[in-house]
C-alpha positions as CSV (number, residue, x, y, z in Angstrom):
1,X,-21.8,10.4,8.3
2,X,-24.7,11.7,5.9
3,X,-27.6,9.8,6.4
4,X,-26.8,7.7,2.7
5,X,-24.2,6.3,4.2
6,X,-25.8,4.5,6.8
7,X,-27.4,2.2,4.3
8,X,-24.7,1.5,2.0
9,X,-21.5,-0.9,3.2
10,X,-17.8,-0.5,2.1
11,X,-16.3,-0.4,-1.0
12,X,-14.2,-3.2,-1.6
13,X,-13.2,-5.6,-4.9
14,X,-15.3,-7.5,-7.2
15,X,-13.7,-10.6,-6.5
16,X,-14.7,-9.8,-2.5
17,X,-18.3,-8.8,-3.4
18,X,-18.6,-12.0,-5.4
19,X,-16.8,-14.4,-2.6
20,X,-18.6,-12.0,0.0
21,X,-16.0,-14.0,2.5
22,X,-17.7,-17.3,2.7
23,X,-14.8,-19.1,3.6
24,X,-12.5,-16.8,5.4
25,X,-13.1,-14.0,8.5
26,X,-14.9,-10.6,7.7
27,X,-11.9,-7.8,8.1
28,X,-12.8,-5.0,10.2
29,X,-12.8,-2.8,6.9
30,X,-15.1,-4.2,5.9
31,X,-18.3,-3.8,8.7
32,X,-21.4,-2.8,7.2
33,X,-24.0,0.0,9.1
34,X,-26.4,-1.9,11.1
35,X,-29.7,0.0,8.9
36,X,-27.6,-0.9,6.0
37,X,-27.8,-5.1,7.2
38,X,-31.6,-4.0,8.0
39,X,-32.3,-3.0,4.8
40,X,-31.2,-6.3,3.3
41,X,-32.9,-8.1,5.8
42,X,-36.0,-6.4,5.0
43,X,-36.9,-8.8,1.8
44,X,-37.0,-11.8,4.6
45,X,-39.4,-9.6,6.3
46,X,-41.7,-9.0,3.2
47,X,-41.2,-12.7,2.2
48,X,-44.5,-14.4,0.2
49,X,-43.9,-17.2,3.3
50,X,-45.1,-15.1,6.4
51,X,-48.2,-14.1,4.7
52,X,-48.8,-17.4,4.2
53,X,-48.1,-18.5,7.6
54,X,-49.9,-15.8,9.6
55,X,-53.3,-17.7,7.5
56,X,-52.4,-21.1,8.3
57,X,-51.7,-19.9,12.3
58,X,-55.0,-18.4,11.9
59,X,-56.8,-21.3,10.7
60,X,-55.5,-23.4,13.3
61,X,-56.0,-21.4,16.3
62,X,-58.1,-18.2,15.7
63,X,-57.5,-15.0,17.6
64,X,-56.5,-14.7,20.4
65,X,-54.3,-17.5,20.4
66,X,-52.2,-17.7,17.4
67,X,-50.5,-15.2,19.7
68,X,-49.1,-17.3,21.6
69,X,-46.6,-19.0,19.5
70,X,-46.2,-16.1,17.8
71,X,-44.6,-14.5,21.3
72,X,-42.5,-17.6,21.7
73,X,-41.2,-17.1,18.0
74,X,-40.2,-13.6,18.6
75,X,-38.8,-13.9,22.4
76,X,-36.4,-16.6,21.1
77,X,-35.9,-16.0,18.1
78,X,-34.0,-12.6,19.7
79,X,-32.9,-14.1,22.7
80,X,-31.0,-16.8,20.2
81,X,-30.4,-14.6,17.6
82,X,-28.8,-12.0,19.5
83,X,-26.5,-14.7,20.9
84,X,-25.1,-16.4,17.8
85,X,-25.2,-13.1,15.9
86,X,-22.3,-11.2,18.4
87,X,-20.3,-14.3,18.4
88,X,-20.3,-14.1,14.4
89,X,-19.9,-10.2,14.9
90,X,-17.0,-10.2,17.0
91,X,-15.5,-13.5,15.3
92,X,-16.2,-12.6,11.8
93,X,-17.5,-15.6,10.8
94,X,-20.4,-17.5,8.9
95,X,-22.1,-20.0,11.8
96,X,-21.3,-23.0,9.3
97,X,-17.2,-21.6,9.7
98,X,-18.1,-21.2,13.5
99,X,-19.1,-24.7,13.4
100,X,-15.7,-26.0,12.9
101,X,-14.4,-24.9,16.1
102,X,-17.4,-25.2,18.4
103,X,-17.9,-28.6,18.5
104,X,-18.4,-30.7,15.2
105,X,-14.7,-29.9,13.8
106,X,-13.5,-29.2,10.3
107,X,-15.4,-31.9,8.4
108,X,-18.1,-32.4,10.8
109,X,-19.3,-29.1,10.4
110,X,-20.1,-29.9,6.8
111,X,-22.3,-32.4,7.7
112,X,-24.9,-29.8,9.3
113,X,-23.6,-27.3,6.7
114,X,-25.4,-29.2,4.0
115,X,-28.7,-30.1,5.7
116,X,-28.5,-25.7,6.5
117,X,-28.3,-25.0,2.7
118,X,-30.5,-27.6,1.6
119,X,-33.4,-25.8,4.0
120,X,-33.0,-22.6,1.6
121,X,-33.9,-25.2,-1.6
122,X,-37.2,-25.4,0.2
123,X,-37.6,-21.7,1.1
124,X,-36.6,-20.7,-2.5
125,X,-39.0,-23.2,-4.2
126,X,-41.4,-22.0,-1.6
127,X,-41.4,-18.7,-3.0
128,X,-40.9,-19.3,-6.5
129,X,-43.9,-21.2,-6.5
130,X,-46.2,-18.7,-5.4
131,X,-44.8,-16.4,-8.1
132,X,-45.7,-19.6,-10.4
133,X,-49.0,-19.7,-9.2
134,X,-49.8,-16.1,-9.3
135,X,-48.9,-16.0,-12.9
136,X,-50.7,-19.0,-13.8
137,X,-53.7,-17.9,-12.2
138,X,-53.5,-14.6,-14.1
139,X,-52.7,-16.5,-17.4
140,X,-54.6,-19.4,-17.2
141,X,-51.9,-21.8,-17.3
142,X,-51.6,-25.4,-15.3
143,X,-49.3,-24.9,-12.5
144,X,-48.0,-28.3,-13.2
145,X,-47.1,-27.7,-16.6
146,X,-43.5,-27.6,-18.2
147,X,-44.6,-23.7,-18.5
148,X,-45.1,-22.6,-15.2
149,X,-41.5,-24.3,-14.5
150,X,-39.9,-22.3,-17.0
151,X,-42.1,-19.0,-15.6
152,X,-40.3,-20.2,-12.2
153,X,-37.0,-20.3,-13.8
154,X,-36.7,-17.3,-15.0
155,X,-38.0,-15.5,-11.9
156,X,-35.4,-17.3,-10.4
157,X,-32.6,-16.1,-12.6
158,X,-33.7,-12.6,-11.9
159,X,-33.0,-13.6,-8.5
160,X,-29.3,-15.0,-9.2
161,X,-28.1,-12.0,-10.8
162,X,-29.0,-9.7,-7.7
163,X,-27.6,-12.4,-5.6
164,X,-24.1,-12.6,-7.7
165,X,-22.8,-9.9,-5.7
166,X,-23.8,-10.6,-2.2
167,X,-24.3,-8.0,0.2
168,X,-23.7,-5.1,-2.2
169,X,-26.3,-6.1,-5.5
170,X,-28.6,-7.2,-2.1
171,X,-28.5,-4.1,-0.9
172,X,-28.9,-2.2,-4.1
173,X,-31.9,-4.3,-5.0
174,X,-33.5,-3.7,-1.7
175,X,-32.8,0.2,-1.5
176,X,-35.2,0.3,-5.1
177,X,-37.1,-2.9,-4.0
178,X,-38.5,-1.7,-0.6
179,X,-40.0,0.9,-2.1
180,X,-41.6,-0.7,-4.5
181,X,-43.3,-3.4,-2.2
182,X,-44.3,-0.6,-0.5
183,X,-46.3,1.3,-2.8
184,X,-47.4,-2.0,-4.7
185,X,-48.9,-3.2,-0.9
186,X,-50.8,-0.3,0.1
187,X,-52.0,-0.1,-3.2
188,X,-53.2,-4.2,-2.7
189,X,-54.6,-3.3,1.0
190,X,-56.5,-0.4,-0.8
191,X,-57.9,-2.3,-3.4
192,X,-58.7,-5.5,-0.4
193,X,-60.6,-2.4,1.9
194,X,-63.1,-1.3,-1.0
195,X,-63.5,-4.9,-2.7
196,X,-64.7,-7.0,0.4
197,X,-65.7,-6.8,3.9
198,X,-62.4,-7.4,6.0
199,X,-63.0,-10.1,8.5
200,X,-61.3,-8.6,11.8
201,X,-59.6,-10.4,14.4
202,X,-63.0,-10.5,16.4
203,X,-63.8,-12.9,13.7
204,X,-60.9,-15.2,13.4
205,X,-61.9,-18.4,14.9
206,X,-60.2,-22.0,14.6
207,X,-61.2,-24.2,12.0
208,X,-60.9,-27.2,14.3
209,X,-61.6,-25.2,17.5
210,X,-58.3,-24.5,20.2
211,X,-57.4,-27.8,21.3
212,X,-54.6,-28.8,23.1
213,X,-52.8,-30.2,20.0
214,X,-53.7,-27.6,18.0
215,X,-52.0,-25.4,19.8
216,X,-49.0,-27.6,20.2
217,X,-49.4,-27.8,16.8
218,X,-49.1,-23.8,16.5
219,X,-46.4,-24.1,18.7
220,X,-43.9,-26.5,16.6
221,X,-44.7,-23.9,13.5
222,X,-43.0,-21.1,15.7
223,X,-40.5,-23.4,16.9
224,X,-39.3,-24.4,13.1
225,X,-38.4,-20.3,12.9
226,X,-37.0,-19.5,16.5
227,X,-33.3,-20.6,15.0
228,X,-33.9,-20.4,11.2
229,X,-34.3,-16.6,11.5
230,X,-31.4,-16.2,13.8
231,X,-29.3,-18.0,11.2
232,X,-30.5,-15.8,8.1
233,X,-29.9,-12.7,10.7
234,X,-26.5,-14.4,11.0
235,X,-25.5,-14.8,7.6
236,X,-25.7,-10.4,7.5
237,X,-24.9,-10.0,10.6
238,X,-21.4,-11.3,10.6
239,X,-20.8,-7.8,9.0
240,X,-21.8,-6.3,11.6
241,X,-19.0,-4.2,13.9
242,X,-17.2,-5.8,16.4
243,X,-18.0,-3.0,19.0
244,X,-21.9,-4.1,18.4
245,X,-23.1,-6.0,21.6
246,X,-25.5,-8.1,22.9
247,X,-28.6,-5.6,23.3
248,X,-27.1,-4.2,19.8
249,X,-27.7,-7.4,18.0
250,X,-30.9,-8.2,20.2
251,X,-32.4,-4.8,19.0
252,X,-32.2,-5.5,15.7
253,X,-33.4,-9.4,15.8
254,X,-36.2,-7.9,17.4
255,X,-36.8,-5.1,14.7
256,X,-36.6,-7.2,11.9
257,X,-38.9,-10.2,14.5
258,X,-41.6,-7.1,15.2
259,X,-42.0,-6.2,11.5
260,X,-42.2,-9.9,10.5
261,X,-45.6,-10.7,12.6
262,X,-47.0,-7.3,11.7
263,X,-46.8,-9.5,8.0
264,X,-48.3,-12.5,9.6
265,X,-51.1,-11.0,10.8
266,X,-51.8,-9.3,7.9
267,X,-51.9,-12.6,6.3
268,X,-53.9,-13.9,8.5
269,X,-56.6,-10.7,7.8
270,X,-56.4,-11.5,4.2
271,X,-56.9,-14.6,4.8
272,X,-60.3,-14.8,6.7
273,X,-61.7,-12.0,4.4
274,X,-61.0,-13.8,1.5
275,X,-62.0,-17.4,2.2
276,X,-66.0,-17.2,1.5
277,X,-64.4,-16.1,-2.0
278,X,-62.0,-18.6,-2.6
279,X,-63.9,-21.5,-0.7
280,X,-60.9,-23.3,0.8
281,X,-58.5,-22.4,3.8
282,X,-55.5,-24.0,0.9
283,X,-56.7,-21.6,-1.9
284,X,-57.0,-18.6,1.1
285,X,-53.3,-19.5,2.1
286,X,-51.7,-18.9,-1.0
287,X,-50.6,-15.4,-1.9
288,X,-49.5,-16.5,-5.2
289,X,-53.5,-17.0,-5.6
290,X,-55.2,-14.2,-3.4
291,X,-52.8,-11.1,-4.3
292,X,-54.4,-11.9,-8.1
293,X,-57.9,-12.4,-6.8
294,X,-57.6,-8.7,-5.2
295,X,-54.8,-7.1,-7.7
296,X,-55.5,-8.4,-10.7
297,X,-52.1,-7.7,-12.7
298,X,-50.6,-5.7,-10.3
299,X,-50.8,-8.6,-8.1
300,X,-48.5,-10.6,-10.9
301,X,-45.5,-7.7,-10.8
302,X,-46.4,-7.4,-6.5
303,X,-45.6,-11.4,-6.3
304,X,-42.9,-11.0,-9.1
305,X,-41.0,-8.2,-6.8
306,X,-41.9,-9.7,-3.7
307,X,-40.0,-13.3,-5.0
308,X,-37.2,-11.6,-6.2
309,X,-36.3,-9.9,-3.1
310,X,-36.6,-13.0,-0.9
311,X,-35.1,-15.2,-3.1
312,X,-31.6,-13.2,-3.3
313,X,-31.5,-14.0,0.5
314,X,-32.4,-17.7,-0.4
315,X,-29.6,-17.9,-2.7
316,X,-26.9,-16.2,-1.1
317,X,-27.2,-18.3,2.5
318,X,-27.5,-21.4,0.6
319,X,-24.1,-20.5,-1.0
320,X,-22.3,-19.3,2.4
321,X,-23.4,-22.8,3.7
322,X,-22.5,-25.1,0.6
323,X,-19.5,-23.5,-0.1
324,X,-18.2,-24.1,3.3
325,X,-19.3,-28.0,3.5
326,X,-17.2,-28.7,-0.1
327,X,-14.1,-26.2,1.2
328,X,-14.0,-28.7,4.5
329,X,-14.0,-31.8,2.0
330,X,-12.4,-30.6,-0.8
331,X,-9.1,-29.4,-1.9
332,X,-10.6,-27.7,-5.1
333,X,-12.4,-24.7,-3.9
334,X,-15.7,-24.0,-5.9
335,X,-16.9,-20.2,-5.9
336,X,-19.9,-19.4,-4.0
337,X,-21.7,-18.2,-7.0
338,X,-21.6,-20.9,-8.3
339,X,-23.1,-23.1,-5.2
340,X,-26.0,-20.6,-6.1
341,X,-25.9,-21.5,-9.5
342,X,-26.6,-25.6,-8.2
343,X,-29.1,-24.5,-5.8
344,X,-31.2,-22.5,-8.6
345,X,-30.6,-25.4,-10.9
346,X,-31.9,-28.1,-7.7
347,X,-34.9,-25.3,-7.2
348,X,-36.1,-26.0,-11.0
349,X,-36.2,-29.8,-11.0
350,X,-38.0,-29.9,-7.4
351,X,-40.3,-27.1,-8.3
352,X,-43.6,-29.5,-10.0
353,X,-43.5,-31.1,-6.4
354,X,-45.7,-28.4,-5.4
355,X,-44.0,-27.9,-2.2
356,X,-46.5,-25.7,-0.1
357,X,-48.4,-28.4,0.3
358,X,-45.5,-29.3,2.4
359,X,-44.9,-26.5,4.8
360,X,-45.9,-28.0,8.3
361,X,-43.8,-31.2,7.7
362,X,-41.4,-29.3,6.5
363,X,-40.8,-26.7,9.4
364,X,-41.1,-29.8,12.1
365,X,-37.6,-31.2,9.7
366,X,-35.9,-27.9,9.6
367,X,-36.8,-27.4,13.6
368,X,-35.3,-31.1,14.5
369,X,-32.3,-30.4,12.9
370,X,-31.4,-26.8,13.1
371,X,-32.5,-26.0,16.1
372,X,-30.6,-28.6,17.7
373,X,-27.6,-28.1,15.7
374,X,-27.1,-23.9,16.6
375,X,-27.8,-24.4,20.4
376,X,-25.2,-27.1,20.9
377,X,-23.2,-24.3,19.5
378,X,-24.6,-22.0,22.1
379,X,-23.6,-24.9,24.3
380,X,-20.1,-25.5,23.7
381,X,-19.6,-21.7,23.4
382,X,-21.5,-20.4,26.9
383,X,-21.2,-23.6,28.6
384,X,-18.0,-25.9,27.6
385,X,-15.5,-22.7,26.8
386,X,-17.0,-19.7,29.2
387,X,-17.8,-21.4,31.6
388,X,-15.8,-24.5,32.3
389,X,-12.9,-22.7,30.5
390,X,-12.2,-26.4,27.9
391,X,-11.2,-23.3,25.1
392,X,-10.7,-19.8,23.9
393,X,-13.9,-17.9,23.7
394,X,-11.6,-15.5,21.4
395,X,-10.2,-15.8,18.1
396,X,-12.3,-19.3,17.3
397,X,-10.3,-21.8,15.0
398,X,-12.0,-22.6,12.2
399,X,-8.3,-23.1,9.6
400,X,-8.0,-27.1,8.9
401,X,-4.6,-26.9,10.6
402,X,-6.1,-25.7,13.8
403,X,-9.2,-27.6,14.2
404,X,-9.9,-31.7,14.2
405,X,-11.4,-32.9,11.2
406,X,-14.4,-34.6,13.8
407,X,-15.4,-33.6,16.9
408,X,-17.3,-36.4,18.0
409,X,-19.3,-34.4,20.9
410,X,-20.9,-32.7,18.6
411,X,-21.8,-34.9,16.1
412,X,-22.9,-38.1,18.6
413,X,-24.9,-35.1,20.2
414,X,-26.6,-34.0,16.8
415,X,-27.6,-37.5,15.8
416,X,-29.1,-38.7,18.7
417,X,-31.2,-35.2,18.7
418,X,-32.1,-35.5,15.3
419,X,-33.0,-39.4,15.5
420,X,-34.9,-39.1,18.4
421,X,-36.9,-36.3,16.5
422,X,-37.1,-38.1,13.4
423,X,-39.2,-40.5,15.7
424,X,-41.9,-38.2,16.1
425,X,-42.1,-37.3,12.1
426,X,-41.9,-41.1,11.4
427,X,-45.4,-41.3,14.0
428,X,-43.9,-43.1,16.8
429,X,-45.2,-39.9,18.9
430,X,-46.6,-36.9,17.7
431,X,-44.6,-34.8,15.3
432,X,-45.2,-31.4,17.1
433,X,-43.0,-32.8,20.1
434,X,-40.1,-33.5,17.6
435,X,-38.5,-30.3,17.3
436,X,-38.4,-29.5,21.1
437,X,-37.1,-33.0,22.2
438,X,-34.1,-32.5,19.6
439,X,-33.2,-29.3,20.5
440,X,-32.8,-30.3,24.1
441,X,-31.6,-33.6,23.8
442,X,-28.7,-32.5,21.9
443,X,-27.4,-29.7,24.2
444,X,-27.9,-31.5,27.0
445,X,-25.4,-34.6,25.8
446,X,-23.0,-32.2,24.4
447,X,-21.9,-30.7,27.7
448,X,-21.3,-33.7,29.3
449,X,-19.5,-35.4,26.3
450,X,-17.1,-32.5,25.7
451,X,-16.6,-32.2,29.7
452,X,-15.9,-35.9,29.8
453,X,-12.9,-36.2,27.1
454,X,-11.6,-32.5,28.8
455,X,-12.3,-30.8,25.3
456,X,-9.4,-32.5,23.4
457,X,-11.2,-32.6,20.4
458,X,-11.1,-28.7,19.9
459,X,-7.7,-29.4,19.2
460,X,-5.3,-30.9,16.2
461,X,-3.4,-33.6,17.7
462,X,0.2,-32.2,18.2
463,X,4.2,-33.7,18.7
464,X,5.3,-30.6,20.0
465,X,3.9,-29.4,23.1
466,X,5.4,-26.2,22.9
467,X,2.9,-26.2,19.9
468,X,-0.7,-27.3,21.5
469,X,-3.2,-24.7,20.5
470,X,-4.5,-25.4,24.3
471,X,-2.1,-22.6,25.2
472,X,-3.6,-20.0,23.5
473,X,-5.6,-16.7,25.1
474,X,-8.2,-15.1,24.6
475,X,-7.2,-12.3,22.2
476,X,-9.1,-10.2,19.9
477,X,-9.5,-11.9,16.4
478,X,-6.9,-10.7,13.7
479,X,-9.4,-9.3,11.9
């Protein structure tokens, strides 16, 4: 295979690149190269967001301690991702398809399919804002005026087109994208080097000193990632080939994990050598505002390329999820495209919230729910099927003829999970428990749920006994 080939994916129809299979099994024809997924998964690695979040990490708990969570995030985030990514693999399926059968059935599983794409609403208006910002600081225009929204909007539409095509205009955007951010970041860290003094990590202190909460604090930041990366991972990574194992899958959650808080903490140097310039840890967290304060223009066209690549990820898992919650509902199937379509059009009208002000509320919500939502999956997958044998571990149903339309284990386990961590961001404890109650809580009800009604929720109810899906094996997927 010539080395071009290992960053390029199959040839296959229009209609498939458009659809990019987000309501039906990846065929084996159809695998993609793992440096090929990489390569996409590169613009989550680059993303605007982890500069920013290496700052705030460093703000809160100086060095050496924003370490720590920054260890958990990776560990996990592998250890998880590697898991749910080989059962996708080998299953060729989205985690929002997988849903159906593990636990939440056919229309259950849109339930946690729409609070999964909604998250990439935030992540994309996330982004675009910093692009918003960047331009408005360079142009001197109000970032809560009707004209950075349409400068947001049309960054955003550059990001739609690349996205139209899933993995194929993804991967031809990154293969001239990467580069780019390459040269147009060296060129930034060059400029940074000769323009100010850097502030090394000998010099990174806490704002508030290390406390005890603050480094729970640091902690529940981490903990909103350790799944949300897994799942974007996921969303590629059900290309990848069925022969790909566990350590395969782990090595490259922990590639893409590595290059990610190499980011952070470059974020976090900016950061600290910029804030006697820009007089405010808020102003010294925004890349939007510091890539123009050490750029000038090139810092516009560095944010502008930076967005674009991000965003096409943002999109295009929004889609997968969406379109799966409406094809579990709906008779009348709706084209993923055009779920991206909705989610650019929802990104516009939230955009004057001004949503980075939100971030550490934001990742304690996304943490409570998604965290607690994929390891219940984990659950009923290592636990209720592999273990206690309740169903195939093989060829998952996900088909509405196959599957209940609600599988109450799941969902009874998800809501008390989520309610109980709701708790903590409504004040009755602190918020930076929330996240890790959820996630455990949920699990830990699930087993015992599906163990007590002997797993006959997996399964359609059936008059012919001949005909219970309980029989089946464990064979490959016809894939």
């Amino acid at each position: 295979m010539s080395l071009g080939k290992y960053f390029a994916g199959p040839s296959t129809s229009l209609d498939d690149q458009v659809e990019s299979f987000a309501t039906s099994r990846v065929p084996a024809t159809q695998r993609w190269p793992r440096p090929a997924i990489l390569l996409v998964l590169t613009a989550n690695v680059t993303a605007m967001f982890w500069f920013s979040l290496g700052g705030q990490m460093g703000f809160l708990l100086g060095w050496p301690w924003m370490l720590l969570p920054l260890a958990y995030m990776v560990l996990f985030a592998t250890v998880f991702g590697s898991m749910i990514m080989r059962i996708c693999s080998r299953e060729g399926l989205s985690v929002p398809l997988l849903t159906r059968g593990l636990g939440f059935g056919s229309k259950g599983a849109a339930v946690a399919s729409v609070v999964y794409g909604f998250n990439y609403v935030f992540y994309f208006i996330f982004e675009g804002s910093i692009v918003a910002h960047a331009l408005s600081e360079m142009f001197d225009i109000s970032i809560n005026s009707w004209a950075a929204t349409v400068v947001f909007a049309f960054v955003g539409l550059a990001a739609l087109i690349f996205a139209w095509r899933g993995m194929h205009s993804m991967n031809l955007l990154q293969k001239w994208g990467t580069p780019i951010f390459l040269v147009l970041f060296v060129i930034g860290m060059f400029m940074l080097a000769n323009g100010y003094v850097l502030t090394g990590p000998g010099q990174w202190e806490a704002t508030g000193g290390v406390t005890a909460v603050a480094l729970w604090q640091g902690f529940n930041l981490a903990n909103g990632q350790i799944i949300f990366q897994a799942l974007i991972a996921t969303d590629y990574g059900r290309f990848v080939k069925t022969k790909v194992g566990y350590r395969g899958t782990g090595a490259l959650m922990f590639v893409e994990l590595m290059m990610i808080v190499a980011v952070m903490l470059i974020g976090a140097l900016i950061s600290f050598t910029l804030l006697p310039t820009l007089g405010s840890e808020a102003s010294a967290t925004d890349p939007g505002l510091y890539f123009i304060v050490i750029m000038g223009f090139i810092g516009v066209i560095f944010a502008v390329v930076t967005q674009v690549r991000i965003n096409v990820v943002n999109l295009y898992s929004g889609s997968l999820a969406l379109s799966n919650a409406w094809d579990a509902v709906a008779p009348r199937k709706i084209g993923r495209q055009w779920w991206m379509v909705g989610l650019f059009a929802v990104g516009i009208l939230g955009y004057p919230i001004n949503i980075l002000n939100y971030t550490g509320t934001f990742l304690a919500v996304t943490g409570i729910m998604t965290n607690t939502w994929i390891l219940i999956l984990l659950a009923d997958y290592f636990v209720c099927r592999k273990l206690f044998k309740l169903a195939p571990t093989r060829n998952i149903a996900f088909e509405d003829d196959k599957v209940r339309p609600w599988n109450p284990c799941g969902l009874i386990s998800m809501g008390v999970g989520v309610f109980v961590g709701a708790l903590g961001v409504l004040g009755v404890y602190p918020v930076y428990f929330a996240s890790f109650l959820a996630m455990l809580i949920g699990p830990a009800l699930h087993i015992p749920l599906t163990l007590a009604t002997k797993g006959r929720y997996y399964f359609p109810v059936v008059d012919d006994p001949e005909e219970d899906p309980k029989s089946a094996t464990d064979a490959v997927p016809a894939i």
